[in-house]
N, C-alpha and C positions, 0 to 999 in steps of 0.2 A: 731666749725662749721663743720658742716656734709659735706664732700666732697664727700661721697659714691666712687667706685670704684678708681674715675680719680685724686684723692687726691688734688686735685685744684680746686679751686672759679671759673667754665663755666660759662662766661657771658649768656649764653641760662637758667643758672639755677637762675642768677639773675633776669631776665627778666621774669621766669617763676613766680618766688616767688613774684615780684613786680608786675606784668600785667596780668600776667595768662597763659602767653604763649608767643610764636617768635614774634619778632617783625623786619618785612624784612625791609630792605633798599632798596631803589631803586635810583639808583645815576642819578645825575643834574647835566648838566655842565653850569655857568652863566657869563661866560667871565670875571672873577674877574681876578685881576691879586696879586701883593704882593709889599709892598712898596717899597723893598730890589733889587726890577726889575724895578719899574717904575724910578726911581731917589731921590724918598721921603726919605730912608733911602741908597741907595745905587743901584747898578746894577747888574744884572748876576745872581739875585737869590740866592738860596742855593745852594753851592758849587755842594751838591749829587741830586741836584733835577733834573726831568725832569716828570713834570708833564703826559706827554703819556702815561709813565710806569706803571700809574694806572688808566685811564680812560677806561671804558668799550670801547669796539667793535662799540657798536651804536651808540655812540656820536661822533665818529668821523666822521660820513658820512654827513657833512654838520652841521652848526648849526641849530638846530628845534627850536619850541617855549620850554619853560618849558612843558605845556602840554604835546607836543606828546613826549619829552624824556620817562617823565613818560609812555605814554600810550606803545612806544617801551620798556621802563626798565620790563614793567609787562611782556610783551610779552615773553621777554629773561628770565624769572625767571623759573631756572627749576620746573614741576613739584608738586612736595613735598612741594614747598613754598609757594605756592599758597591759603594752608589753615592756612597762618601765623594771629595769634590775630590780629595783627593792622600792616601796612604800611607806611613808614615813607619816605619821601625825603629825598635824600643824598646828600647835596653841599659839596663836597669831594676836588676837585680840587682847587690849590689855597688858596684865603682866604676870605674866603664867608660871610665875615662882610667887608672887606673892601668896602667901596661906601657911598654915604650918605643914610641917615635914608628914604628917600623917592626910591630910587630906589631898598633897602631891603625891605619894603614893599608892593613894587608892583611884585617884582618874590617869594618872601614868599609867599605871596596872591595867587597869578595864579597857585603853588605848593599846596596850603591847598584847593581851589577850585575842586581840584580833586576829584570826588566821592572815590578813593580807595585811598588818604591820610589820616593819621590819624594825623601825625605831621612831623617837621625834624629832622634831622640830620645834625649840620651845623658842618663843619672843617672851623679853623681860626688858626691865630695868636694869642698871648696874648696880643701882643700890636695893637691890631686892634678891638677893642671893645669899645665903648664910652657906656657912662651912659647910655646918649640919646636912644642908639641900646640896652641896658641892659631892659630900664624902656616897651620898644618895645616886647622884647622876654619876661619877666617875665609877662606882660599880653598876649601874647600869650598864656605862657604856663599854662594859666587858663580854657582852653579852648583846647587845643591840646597838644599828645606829643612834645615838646621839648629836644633837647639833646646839648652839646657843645660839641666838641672834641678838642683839643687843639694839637697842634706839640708843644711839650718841650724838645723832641730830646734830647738834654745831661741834666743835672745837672751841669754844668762846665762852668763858662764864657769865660774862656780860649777854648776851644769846640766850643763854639757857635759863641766866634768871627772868629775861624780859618777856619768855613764852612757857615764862612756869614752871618748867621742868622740877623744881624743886631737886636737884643732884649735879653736882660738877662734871664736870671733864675729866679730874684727876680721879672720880668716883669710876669714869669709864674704864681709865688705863690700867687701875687696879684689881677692876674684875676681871677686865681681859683677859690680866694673866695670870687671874685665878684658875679662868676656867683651862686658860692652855694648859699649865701646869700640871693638870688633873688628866692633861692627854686628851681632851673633848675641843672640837673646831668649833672655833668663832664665824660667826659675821656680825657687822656693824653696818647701821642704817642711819645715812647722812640725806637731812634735809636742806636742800637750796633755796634761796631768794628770803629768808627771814630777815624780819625787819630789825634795820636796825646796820646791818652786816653790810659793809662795800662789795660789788665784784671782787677787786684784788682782796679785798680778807677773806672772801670766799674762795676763791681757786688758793689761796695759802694751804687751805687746810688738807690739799691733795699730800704735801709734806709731812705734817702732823701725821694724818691715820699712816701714813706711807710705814713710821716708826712702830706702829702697833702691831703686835704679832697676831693680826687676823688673818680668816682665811680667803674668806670674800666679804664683799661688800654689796648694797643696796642700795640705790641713790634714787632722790625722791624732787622732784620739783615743788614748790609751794604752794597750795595752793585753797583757796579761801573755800572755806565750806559751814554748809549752813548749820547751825545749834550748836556753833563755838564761840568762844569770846573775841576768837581772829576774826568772825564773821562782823559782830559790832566792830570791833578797831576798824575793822575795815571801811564800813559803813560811816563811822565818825569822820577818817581821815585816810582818804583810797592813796594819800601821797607819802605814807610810810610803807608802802609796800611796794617794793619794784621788781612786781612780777615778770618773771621770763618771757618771751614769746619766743616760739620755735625754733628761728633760725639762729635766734642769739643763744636760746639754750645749748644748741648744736653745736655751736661755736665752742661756748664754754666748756662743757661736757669732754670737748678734745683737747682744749686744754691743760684739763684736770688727767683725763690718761696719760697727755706726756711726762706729767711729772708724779704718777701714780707708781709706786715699785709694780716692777711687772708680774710679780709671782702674785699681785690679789684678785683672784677671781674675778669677773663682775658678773653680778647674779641677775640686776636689771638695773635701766637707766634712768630711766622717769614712771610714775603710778598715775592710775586713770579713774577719778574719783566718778561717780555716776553719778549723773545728767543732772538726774532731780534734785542731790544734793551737792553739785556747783554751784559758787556763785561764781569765779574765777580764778584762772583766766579762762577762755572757751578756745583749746585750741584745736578743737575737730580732729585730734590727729589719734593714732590708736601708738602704745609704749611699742608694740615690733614696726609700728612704719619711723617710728622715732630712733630705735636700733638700726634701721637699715640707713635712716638718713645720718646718722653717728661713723655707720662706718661708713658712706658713704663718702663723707668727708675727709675722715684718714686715707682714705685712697685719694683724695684732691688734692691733699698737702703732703702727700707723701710721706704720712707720722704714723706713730705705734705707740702704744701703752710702755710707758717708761723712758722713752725716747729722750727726755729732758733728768730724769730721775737722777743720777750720778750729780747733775750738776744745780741738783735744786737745795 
C-alpha cells in the first residue's frame, strides 16, 4: 500500500479512495445514555468517561432539536470544510443505538431530513445493537452513508471489567462482524495507558484488532478527567496510572503502526480533553502537532504502518 510521505493508512485517504473526497462530521447530541449508568448492567459508567469532555461548545447551550444542532454544527465548521463530498451526522456521545427501534428511527430520520446530510455516523457499544436495529441500518445504508464506530477500548477482559465497561472483548468481535456482514464499515476506538495493562500488553493488542475486519480505527491516550471515578482512583493512588508523556507516546504509537495491518485507516491518534476538565496529564501539545510528531518519527526510523505486520 502506497502511503506516500506520512507512511500510514490517513483515514482522509481512505475516504478519498472510497467516496471521492472529506466526508465531515457534524456531531448530535440525543440524550442516550449507557446501560452501565442506568442500572441495566451497572452504575457509574466507565470508570474514565465523562462524556463533556467530548461534546462540542454548542450542544451544551441547552438541548435543541436534532435539526438545529446540525444547522449550529454546520455553522461552527471551519471554513475549509465547508466544500467536504458529503456530510454526515455524528451521534458521538454515549451510546447512540441504545433505545428501542422506534425512537432510533425517529432521530436518524429528523438527521437524514437535513438537506446538508448525507448519512451518520453513530458511536455505540457492542453490546448495544439488536438484529432488529442491524436489519434498520443495513437498509438504511442503501440509501445513505452509514458508519458504526464502536468503543473496544482494551483487548483484555481483565481491562474492561476494571473500568467498568460492563461487555467483553469477545462482545466486541462479534458485533464487528455483525455489522460488516450487513455491508455497513466499522471503526474501533482503542484506549491507552489503562490501569492495570503493561506497555508490552498494550502494544500486543496492535495484533488483536489487526484480526478484526474494521475499517479504521481511533486511538485515544488516557487520560484523567474530572467527575469520574478514574478521577478519585486517581486521586487515592496517582501510582496505578502510568500515564504517557509525549515523546514516549510517540514512540509507542510507531510501534503499534508497525505491527498494525496496513489496510486500517487511522482516523486520529491521540484526543485533547479541555483544560478545565483535565486533571492529567498536561501535555500542552494539540492531537495534529502529535500527528506531525508520529510521522515525524516514521521518517526517523525509516518505518510504515505494517512494516512488522506479517511477522507479528
Amino acid at each position: 500500500m502506497n502511503f506516500n510521505s506520512r507512511r500510514y493508512f490517513p483515514y482522509s485517504q481512505q475516504l478519498k479512495d472510497k467516496y471521492g473526497g472529506r466526508i465531515q462530521k457534524v456531531s448530535i447530541h440525543a440524550e442516550f445514555t449507557c446501560p452501565n449508568r442506568d442500572g441495566s448492567l451497572g452504575f457509574g459508567g466507565c470508570t474514565f468517561c465523562n462524556n463533556d469532555s467530548f461534546v462540542p461548545n454548542y450542544l451544551h447551550d441547552g438541548m435543541l432539536s436534532i435539526t438545529k444542532q446540525i444547522d449550529h454544527g454546520m455553522e461552527f465548521l471551519p471554513g475549509r470544510y465547508h466544500n467536504a463530498k458529503a456530510f454526515v451526522g455524528y451521534f458521538q456521545a454515549y451510546s447512540n443505538t441504545y433505545g428501542t427501534l422506534d425512537y432510533l428511527k425517529e432521530i436518524y430520520s429528523e438527521a437524514l431530513k437535513h438537506p446538508k446530510i448525507d448519512g451518520l455516523v453513530i458511536g455505540t457499544r457492542p453490546d448495544c445493537l439488536s438484529d432488529e436495529q442491524l436489519d434498520y441500518l443495513e437498509e438504511l445504508s442503501k440509501e445513505y452513508l452509514i458508519f458504526i464506530e464502536f468503543g473496544i477500548e482494551s483487548c483484555y477482559n481483565t481491562t474492561l471489567d476494571r473500568v467498568n465497561r460492563g461487555h467483553s472483548f469477545e462482545d466486541s468481535v462479534e458485533a464487528i462482524q455483525k455489522v460488516v456482514d450487513r455491508g455497513i464499515s466499522v471503526a474501533g476506538h482503542m484506549l491507552f495507558g489503562l490501569p492495570g495493562e503493561t506497555r508490552t500488553e498494550t502494544l500486543a493488542q496492535a495484533k488483536i484488532i489487526s484480526e478484526l475486519p474494521i475499517d479504521s480505527v481511533k486511538f485515544h491516550q488516557l487520560q484523567i478527567v474530572k467527575g469520574t471515578i478514574m478521577a478519585k482512583q486517581f486521586k487515592d493512588d496517582p501510582s496505578q496510572f502510568p500515564l504517557f508523556q509525549p515523546e514516549e507516546y510517540v514512540d509507542f504509537m510507531v510501534d503499534f503502526l508497525e505491527l498494525l495491518r496496513p489496510d486500517i485507516a487511522v482516523q486520529r491518534f491521540s484526543s485533547d480533553t479541555p483544560e478545565n476538565l483535565r486533571i492529567a496529564p498536561n501535555w500542552g501539545i494539540r492531537p495534529n502537532q502529535i500527528q506531525l510528531m508520529i510521522e515525524k518519527r516514521l521518517k526517523e526510523r525509516d518505518t510504515y504502518q505494517g512494516r512488522l505486520y506479517k511477522e507479528a
